[in-house]
N, C-alpha and C positions, 0 to 999 in steps of 0.2 A: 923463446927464441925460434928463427925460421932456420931450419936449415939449409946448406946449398941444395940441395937434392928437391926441397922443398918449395924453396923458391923458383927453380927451376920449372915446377909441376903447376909453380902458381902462372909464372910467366907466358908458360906455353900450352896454358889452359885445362892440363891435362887434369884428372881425375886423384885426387889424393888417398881416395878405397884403394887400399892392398889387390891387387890381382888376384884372382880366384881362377886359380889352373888344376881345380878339382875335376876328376871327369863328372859330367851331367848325367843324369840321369836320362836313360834312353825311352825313346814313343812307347806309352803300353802294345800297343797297336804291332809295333815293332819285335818285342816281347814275345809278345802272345804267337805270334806268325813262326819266329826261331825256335820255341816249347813246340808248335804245334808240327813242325819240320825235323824232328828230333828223327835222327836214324831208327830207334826201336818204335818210334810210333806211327812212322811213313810205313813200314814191315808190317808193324798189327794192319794197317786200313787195306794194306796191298795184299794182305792174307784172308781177308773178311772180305772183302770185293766191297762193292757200292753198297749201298744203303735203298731199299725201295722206300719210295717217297708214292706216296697216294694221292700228293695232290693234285694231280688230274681227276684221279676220280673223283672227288669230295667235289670237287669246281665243277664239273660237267654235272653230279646229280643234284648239287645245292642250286644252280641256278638255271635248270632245266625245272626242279622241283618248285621252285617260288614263277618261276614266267606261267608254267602251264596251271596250275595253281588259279593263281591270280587274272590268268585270260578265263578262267571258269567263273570265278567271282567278277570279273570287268562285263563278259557278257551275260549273263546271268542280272545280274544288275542293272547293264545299257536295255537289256528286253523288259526292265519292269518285274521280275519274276519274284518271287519270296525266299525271304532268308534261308529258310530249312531250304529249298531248293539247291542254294548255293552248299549250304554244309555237307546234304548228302553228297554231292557230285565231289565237292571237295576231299570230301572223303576218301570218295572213288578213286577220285584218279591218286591222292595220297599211295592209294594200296595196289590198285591195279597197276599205273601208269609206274610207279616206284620200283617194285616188283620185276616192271617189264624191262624197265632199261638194267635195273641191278644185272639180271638173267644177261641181257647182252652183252654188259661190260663182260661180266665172267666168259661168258663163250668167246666173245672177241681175245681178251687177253688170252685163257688158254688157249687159241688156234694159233696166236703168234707161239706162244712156246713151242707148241708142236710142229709150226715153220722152221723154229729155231733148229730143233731136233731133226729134222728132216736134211736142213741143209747142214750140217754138221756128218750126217751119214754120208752125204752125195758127196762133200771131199774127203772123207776116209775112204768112200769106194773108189775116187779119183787118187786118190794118190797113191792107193794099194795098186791102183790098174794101170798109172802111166802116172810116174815120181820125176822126170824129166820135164814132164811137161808143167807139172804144179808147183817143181820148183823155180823152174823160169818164171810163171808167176809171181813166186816170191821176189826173186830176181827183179820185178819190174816195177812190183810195188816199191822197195825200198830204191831203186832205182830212181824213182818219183819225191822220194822224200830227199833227196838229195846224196845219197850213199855211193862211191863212187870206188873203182878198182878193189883193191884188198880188201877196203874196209866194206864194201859191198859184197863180197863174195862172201867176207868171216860174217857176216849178218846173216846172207842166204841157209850158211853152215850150221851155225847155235841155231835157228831157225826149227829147218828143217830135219837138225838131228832129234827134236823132242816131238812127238805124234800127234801129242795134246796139243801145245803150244800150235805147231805148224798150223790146224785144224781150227784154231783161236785165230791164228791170224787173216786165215779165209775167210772166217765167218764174220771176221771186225772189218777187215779191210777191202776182201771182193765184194760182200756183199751188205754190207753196212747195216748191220744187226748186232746190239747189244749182246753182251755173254750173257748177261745175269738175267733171269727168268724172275718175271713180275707174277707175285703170288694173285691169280685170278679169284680164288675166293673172299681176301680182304680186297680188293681190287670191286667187285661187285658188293659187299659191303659194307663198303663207303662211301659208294653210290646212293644206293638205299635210303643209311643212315642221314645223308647229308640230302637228300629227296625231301627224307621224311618231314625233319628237323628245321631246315629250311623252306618247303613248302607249305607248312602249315601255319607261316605267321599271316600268310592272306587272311587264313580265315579265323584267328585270335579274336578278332571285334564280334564275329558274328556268332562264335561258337561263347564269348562271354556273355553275349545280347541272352543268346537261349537259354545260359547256367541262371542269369542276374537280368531278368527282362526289364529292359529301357534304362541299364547300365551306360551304356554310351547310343550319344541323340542321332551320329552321322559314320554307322559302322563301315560305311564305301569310303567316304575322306579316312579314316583310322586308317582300313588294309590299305589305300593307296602309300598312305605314308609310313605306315611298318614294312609297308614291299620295298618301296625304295632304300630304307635305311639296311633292309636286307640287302639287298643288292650291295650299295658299295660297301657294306660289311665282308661280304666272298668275297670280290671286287679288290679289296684293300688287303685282302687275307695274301689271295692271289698273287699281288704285286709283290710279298717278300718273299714269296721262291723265285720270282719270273727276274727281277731286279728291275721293277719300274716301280715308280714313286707310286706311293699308297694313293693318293689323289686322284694322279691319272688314272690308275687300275680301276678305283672304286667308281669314277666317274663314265667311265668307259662301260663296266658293268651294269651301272643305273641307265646309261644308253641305251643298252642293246634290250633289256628287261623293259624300258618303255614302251618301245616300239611294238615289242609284242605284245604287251597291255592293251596300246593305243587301235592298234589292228581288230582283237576281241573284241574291247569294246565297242566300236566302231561296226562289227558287223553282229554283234547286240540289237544294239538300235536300229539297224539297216533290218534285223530278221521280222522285230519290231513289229516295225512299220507292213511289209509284206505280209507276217502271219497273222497279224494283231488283227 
């Protein structure tokens, strides 16, 4: 038997499944963001400060290390020269040329720190020697962000009543300098590391040629295309701290590594011809 209720649901098409007014389960996505927003754990990350991230460094000496690299082996190769030629130089610059930019990195990083440190002194001296004037500063930055009347003034106030903070906020907002100080000596060796590691796949083919002689027939076709796969390897690495799609990044990185390839080699053969 149909019942009215029934027929009703037949007539007017509806759905005869019982309603399900269970609540749904919510996005992981969704989940994960409210755990990660949790009052006690916004505290730990706000107490720990940032996180140094070294992939700058590792990007800068991985594929500074595979181009100059490989413009040794491109020209070395376009002039006609022998294999062990390529190895030792390869070598070289591995050690020299790796060594040299590591050295930079570090000294470039620690002179920012010690920038940091410097202007950090210059507003303690500033606001031990004229507090009116610094805190109109303050004044004008929050003034800027939109803070207006009272609620501008109790900003200026919590502000400027702590020494440190006040001095944090010169140093973030007049002069647009990170707090947190980039460790210069892993900062320079992962430069290095990522030099070494990555500029030695140029020469993989020709350093097997010389373990395993006549291992592989065409060791210039080999490095060209272990360089390239280096490349959009960083490239692709790259793109997931930056927030560009791994494709474009890695593509973009085999771009710019060509060209210096294509330059080497090209003035290979140009020396060539004039020394030759």
């Amino acid at each position: 038997m149909v019942n009215p209720e029934q027929a009703e649901g037949i007539s007017s098409g509806k759905s005869l499944q019982p309603e399900d007014n269970s609540p749904q389960p919510e996005d992981k996505s969704l989940e994960h963001f409210k755990a990660h927003h949790h009052p006690r754990l916004i505290a730990k990350r706000l107490a720990d400060g940032p996180e140094s991230v070294f992939i700058k460094d590792f990007v800068y000496g991985a594929v500074d290390g595979a181009i100059t690299t490989f413009a040794i082996v491109a020209g070395v190769a376009g002039a006609g020269l022998s294999a062990g030629i390529i190895i030792i130089l390869g070598f070289a610059n591995l050690l020299a040329d790796g060594f040299s930019m590591a050295v930079s990195n570090y000294l470039g990083t620690r002179a920012e720190n010690q920038h940091r440190i410097n202007v950090r002194q210059m507003e303690l001296d500033e606001i031990e020697q004229f507090p009116e004037g610094e805190k109109e500063e303050v004044r004008q930055i929050f003034a800027r962000k939109g803070f207006k009347g009272k609620l501008l003034e109790d900003a200026v106030e919590v502000i400027t009543a702590d020494r440190e903070k006040w001095i944090d906020t010169m140093v973030q907002e007049e002069h647009g300098l990170s707090l947190q100080d980039h460790d210069a000596f892993k900062a320079g060796l992962a430069t290095f590391v990522a030099f070494c590691l990555v500029g030695f796949v140029p020469l993989i083919t020709y350093v097997a040629n010389w373990i395993f002689p006549g291992t592989i027939a065409n060791p210039f076709f080999w490095s060209i295309l272990l360089t390239g796969i280096a490349f959009f390897w960083v490239g692709a690495v790259k793109g997931q701290f930056v927030s560009q799609h791994w494709l474009l990044s890695g593509l973009e990185t085999v771009g710019v590594g060509g060209i210096a390839a294509g330059m080497a080699y090209g003035v290979g053969v140009l020396l060539k011809g004039i020394v030759g």
